[in-house]
C-alpha positions as a printed NumPy array, in Angstrom:
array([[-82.411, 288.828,  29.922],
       [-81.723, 286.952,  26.672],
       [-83.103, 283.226,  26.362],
       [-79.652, 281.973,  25.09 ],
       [-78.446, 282.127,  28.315],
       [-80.459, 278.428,  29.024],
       [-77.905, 276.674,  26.843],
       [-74.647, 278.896,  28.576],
       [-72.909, 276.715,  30.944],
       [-69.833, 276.774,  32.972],
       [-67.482, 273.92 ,  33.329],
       [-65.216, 273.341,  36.177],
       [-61.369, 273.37 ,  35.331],
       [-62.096, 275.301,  31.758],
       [-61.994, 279.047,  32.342],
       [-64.852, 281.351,  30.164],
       [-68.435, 280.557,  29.189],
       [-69.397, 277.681,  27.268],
       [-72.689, 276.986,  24.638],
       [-74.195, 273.873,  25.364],
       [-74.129, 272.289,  21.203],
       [-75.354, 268.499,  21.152],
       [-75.589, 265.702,  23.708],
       [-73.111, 262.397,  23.462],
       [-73.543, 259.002,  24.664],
       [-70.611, 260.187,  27.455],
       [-71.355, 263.622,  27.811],
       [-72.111, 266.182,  26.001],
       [-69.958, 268.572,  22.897],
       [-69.852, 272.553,  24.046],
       [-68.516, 275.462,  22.463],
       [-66.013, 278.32 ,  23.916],
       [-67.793, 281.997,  23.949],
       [-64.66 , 283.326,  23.858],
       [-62.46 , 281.401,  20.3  ],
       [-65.445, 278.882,  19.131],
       [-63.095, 275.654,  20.369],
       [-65.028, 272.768,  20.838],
       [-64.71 , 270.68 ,  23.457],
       [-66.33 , 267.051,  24.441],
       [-67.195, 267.134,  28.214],
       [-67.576, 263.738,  29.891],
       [-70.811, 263.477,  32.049],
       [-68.987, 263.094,  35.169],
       [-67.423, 267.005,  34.88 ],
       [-69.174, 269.764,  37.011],
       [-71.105, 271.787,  35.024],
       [-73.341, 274.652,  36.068],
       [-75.592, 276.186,  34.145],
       [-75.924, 279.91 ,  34.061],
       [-79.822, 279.833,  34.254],
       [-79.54 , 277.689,  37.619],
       [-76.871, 279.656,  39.476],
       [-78.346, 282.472,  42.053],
       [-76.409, 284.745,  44.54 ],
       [-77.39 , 284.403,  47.871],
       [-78.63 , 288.116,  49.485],
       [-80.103, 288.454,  52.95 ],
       [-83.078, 286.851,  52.255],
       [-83.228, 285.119,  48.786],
       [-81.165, 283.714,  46.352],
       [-81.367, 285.733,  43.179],
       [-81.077, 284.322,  39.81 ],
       [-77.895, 285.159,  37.758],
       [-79.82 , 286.784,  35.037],
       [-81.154, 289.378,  37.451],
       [-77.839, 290.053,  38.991],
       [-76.827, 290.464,  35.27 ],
       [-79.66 , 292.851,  34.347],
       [-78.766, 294.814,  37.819],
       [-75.332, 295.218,  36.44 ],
       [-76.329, 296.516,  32.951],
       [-78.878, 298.866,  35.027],
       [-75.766, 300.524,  36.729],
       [-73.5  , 300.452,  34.083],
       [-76.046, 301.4  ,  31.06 ],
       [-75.935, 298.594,  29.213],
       [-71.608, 298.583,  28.53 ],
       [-68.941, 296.545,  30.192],
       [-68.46 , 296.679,  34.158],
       [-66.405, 299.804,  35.253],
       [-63.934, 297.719,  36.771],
       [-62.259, 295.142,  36.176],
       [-62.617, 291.279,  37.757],
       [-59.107, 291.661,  38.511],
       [-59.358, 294.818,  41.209],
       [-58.606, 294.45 ,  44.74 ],
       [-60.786, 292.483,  46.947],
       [-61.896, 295.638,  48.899],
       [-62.603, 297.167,  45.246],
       [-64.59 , 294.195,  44.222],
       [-66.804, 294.224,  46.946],
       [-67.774, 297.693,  47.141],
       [-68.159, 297.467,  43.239],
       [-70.864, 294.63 ,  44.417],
       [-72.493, 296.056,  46.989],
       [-73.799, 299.357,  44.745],
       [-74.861, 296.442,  42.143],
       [-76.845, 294.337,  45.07 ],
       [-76.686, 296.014,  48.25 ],
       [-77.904, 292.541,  49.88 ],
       [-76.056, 290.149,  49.053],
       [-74.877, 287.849,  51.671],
       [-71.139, 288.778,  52.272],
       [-70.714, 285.473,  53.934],
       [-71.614, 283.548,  51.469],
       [-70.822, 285.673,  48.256],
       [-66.652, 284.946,  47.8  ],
       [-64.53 , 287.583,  45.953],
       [-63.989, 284.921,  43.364],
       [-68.093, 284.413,  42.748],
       [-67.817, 287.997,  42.372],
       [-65.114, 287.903,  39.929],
       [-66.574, 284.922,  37.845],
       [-69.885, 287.411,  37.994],
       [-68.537, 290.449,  36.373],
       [-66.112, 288.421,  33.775],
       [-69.331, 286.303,  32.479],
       [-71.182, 289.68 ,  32.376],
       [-68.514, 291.457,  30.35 ],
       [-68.043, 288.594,  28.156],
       [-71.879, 288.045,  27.329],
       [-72.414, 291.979,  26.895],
       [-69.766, 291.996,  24.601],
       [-71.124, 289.352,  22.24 ],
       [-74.678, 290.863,  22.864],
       [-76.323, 288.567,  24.366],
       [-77.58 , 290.584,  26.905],
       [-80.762, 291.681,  26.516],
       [-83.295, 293.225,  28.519],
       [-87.079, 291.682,  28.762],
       [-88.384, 295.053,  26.984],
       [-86.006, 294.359,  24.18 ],
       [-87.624, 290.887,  24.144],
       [-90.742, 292.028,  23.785],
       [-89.983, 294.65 ,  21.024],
       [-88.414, 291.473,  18.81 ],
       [-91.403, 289.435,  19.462],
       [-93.553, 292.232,  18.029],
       [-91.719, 292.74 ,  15.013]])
């Protein structure tokens, strides 16, 4: 998956994906994926970075960018066949052909949700990539 997704963060009580711009003496300046807004986001906000965040399965935790590469697997590279706003029951079975073991007591409908909406979004502006595309670019 695509390098770009080290500066991609998400920022509790702002809904979509964020790029992480320049660092302040308060915080830091980020701006929206989805209409280029940007906001100033005081130090004390919860951020989480999408390289940090895993899913929990039955034995691991597996990084985000795997669960994203998983989904692009199943779906060919193109936006999720559903949408994050299906039923719960919908969701999860959705989830299940993606990662068969993830933890189902510790993976909530709305991590699910948040999943598939942040995959859709960064597919859409490309910046999903697999490693061999990587590769390809660096041999250019």
């Amino acid at each position: 998956m695509s390098k770009e997704l080290e500066t991609i963060i998400s920022i509790a009580g702002y809904s979509g994906l964020y790029k992480l711009l320049a660092q302040t003496k308060g915080g830091f300046v980020a701006e929206s994926l989805m209409d280029q807004k940007r906001v100033t986001v005081p130090l004390r906000s919860k951020v989480s970075m999408l390289s940090e965040i895993a899913v929990y399965t039955s034995d691991k935790e597996l990084p985000l960018r795997e669960v994203f590469k998983l989904i692009s697997e199943k779906e060919s590279g193109k936006p999720t066949s559903i949408s994050p706003k299906a039923s719960k029951t919908d969701l999860e079975a959705y989830f299940f052909e993606v990662l068969p073991a993830y933890d189902q007591e510790r993976v909530y409908v709305s991590d699910i949700k948040k999943i598939i909406s942040w995959y859709n979004l960064l597919s859409q502006l490309g910046m999903l990539t697999t490693g061999d595309e990587e590769e390809k670019v660096e041999k250019d």
